[in-house]
C-alpha positions in Angstrom: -19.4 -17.0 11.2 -16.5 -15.0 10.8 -14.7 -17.5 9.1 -17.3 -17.8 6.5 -17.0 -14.1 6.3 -13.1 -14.7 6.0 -14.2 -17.6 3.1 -16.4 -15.2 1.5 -13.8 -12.4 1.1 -11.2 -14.4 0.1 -13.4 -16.0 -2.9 -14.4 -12.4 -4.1 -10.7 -11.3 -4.4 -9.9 -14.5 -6.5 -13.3 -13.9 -8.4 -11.9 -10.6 -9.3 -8.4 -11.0 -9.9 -9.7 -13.8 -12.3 -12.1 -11.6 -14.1 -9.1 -8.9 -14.3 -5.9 -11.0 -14.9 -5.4 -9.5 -18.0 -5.6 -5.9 -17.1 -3.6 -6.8 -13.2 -1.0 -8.4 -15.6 -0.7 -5.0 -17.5 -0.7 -2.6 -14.6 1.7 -5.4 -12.5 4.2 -4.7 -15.4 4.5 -1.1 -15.8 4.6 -1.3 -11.7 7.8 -3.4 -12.2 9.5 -1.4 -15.3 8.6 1.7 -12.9 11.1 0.0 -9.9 13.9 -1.1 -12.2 14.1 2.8 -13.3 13.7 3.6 -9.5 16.7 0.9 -8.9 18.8 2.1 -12.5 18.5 6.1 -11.5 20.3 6.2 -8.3 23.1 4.2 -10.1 23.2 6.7 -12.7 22.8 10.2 -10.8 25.6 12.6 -10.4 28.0 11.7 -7.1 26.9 15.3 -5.7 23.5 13.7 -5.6 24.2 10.5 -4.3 26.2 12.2 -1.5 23.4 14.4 -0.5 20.7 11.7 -0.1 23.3 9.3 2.1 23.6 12.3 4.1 19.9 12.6 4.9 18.9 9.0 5.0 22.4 8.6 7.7 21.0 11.8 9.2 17.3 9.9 9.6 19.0 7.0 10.9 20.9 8.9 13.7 17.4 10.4 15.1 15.8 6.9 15.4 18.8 5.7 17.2 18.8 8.4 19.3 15.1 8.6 20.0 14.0 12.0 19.0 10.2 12.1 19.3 8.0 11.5 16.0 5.0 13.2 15.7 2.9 10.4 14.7 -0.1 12.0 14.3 0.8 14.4 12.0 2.9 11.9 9.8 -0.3 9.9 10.0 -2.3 13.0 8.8 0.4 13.6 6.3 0.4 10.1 5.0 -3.2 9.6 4.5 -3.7 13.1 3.0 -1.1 11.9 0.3 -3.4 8.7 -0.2 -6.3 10.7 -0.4 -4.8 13.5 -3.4 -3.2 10.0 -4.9 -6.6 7.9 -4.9 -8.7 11.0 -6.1 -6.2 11.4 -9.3 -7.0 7.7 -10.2 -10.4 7.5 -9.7 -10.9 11.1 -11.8 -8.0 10.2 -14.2 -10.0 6.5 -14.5 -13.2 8.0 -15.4 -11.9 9.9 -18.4 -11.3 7.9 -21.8 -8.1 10.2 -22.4 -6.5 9.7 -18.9 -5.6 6.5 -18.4 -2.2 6.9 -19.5 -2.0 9.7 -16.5 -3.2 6.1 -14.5 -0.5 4.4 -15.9 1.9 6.9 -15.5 1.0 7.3 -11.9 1.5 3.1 -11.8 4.6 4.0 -13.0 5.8 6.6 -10.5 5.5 4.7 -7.6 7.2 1.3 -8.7 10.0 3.8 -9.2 9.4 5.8 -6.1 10.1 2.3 -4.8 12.6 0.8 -6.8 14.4 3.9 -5.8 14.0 3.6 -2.1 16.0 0.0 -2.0 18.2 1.2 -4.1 19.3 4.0 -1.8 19.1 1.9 1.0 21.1 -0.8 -0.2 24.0 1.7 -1.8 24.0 3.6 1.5 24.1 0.9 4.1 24.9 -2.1 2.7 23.2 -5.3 1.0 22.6 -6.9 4.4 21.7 -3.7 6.1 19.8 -2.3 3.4 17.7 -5.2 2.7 16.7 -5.3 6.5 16.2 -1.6 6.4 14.0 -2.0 3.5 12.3 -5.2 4.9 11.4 -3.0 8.3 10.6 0.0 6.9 8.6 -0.7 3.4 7.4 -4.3 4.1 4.0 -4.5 6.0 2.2 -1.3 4.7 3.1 -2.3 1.2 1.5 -5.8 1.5 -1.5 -3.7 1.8 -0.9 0.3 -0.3 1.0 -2.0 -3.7 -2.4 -4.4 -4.0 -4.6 -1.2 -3.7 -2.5 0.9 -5.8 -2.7 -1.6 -8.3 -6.1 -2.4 -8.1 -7.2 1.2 -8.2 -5.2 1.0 -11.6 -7.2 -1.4 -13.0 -10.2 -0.4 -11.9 -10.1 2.6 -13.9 -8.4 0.3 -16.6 -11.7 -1.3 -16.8 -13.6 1.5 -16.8 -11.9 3.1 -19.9 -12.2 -0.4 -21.8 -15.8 -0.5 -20.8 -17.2 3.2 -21.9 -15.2 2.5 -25.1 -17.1 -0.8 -25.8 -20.3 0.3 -24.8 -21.2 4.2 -24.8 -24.9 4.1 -23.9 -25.4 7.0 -20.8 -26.7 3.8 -18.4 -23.6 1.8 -18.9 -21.1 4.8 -18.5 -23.2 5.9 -15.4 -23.2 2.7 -13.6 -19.7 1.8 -14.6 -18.6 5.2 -12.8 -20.6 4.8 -10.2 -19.0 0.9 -9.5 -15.3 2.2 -10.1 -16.2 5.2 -7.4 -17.3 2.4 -4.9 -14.4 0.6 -5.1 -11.7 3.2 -5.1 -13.2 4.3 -1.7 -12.7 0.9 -0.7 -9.4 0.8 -1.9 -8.8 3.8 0.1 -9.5 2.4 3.1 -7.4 -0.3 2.7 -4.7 2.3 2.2 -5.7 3.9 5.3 -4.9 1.1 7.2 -1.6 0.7 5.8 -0.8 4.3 6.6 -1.6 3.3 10.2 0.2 -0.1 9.9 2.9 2.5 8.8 3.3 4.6 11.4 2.2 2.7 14.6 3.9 -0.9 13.3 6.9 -0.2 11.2 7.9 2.7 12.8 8.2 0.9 16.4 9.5 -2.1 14.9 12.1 0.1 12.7 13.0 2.4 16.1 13.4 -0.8 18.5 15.7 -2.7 15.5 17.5 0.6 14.6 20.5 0.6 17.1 22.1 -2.3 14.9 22.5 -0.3 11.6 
């Protein structure tokens, strides 16, 4: 049964990738030109800068190696908060023909929040360092928050495409009511990679960080 379930699930995600490849192809890109800024801004800051943020990402380091506690509750509040403010900005953003280049730009933003994360991490501790860092820290949640983030996107991509096409009061209403639907869904699923975040890369990141 609940591999049928597992069958079922996997199907509808193909189904709608499929139907959506154009618009996921879009959003993917912008997503990518957003982490090569991330990657070609740190490179291209002032050495003041650069010399602050190795002093707080060494100074972050030394904490987890010496096991100062981590409130991960309130990270875990924090974290999902920041989901919540960034899913409701979407979804309204989504629902409003003008907007979607605030959706885009918010697409944007966090490929570079991203690309800008390696980047940092690879300039302060390394290339082998840095890409373990990276792959301990960032890895597991994002196999979940990119897809949703993503998704979300195009979700209110597709809304905006369909109000333009069609601007009867039935189709906008149901089309709203279908792209609120899923973006609580996609919040979920970026719920659980705050958890994944804090109760599985942290641990793993804490038990592994004695070797940086």
């Amino acid at each position: 049964m609940n591999k049928n379930k597992g069958i079922k699930i996997k199907e509808t995600i193909v189904n709608h990738i499929m139907n959506n490849k154009k618009e996921y192809i879009i959003v993917s890109l912008i997503f990518i030109i957003g982490i090569f800024l991330g990657v070609l801004f740190i490179n291209n800051i002032q050495e003041g800068a650069k010399e602050e943020i190795t002093t707080y990402l060494n100074q972050f380091v030394e904490k987890m190696k010496n096991n100062q506690e981590i409130n991960n509750i309130e990270l875990l509040k924090t974290t999902i908060g920041q989901n919540i403010i960034l899913t409701i900005i979407i979804w309204f953003f989504g629902t409003t023909v003008i907007g979607i280049p605030v959706v885009f730009g918010v697409v944007l933003y966090r490929g570079f929040c991203l690309g800008y994360t390696i980047s940092v991490s690879i300039t302060v501790m390394g290339l082998t360092k840095g890409i373990s860092f990276v792959l301990i820290s960032l890895l597991l949640q994002n196999i979940l928050f990119i897809p949703a983030i993503l998704a979300l996107a195009v979700s209110g991509f597709k809304l905006y495409k369909s109000i333009t096409k069609d601007k009867r009061r039935e189709n906008i209403k149901f089309e709203i009511i279908r792209h609120t639907i899923f973006s609580i869904v996609m919040l979920l699923v970026m719920v659980i990679s705050s958890l994944i975040e804090i109760f599985v890369s942290t641990n793993i990141l804490k038990s592994v960080i004695k070797y940086f």
